[in-house]
Residue, then its C-alpha position, 0 to 999 in steps of 0.5 A: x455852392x457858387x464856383x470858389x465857394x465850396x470851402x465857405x463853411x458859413x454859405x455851406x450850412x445856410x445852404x443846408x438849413x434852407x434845402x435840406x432836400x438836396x440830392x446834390x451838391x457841389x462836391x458831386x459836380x467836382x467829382x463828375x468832373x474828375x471821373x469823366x477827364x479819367x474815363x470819358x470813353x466810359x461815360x456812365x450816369x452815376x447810380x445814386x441810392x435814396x432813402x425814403x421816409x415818411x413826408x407831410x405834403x399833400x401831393x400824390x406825387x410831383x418834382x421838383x426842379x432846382x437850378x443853380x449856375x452850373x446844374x439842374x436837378x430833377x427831385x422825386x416827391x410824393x405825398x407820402x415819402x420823401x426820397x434823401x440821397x444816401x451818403x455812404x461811407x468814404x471807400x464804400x459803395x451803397x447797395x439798395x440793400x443797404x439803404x433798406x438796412x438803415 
């Protein structure tokens, strides 16, 4: 979502209808940003978990690039599975493991 925007619930749920893919969103940017003003000594990519399910686009295997004002995103897509970011629970940190379990 565009800088200010993020609490326009109406552009939010156009943006989901229209790329229900996306890996990332504008709450992922706004929390780098905090973590690397706590510790930017520390700077680290975060680990994202992706769930994989089955896809019907005939491609062996491609990325996709989309980019917006303040990011740019890198997407796995392959012609049998389609790989969705993993949402954990609030306090909770997701394992590949879990992934696999749900």
């Amino acid at each position: 979502l565009p800088a200010g925007e993020e609490n326009n619930t109406l552009l939010r749920l156009e943006g989901e209808k229209a790329a229900p893919w996306r890996v990332r969103d504008s709450s992922d940017l706004n929390q780098e940003e905090r973590d690397g003003e706590e510790s930017e000594a520390h700077a680290s990519k975060k680990q994202k978990v992706f769930l994989s399910k089955p896809n019907d686009v005939n491609a062996d295997c491609f990325f996709l690039l989309v980019q917006g004002k303040e990011f740019v995103e890198v997407l796995p897509i392959s012609g049998w599975l389609n790989f969705d970011r993993m949402v954990p629970a609030k306090g909770q940190a997701p394992t590949a493991e879990d992934a696999e379990h749900q």
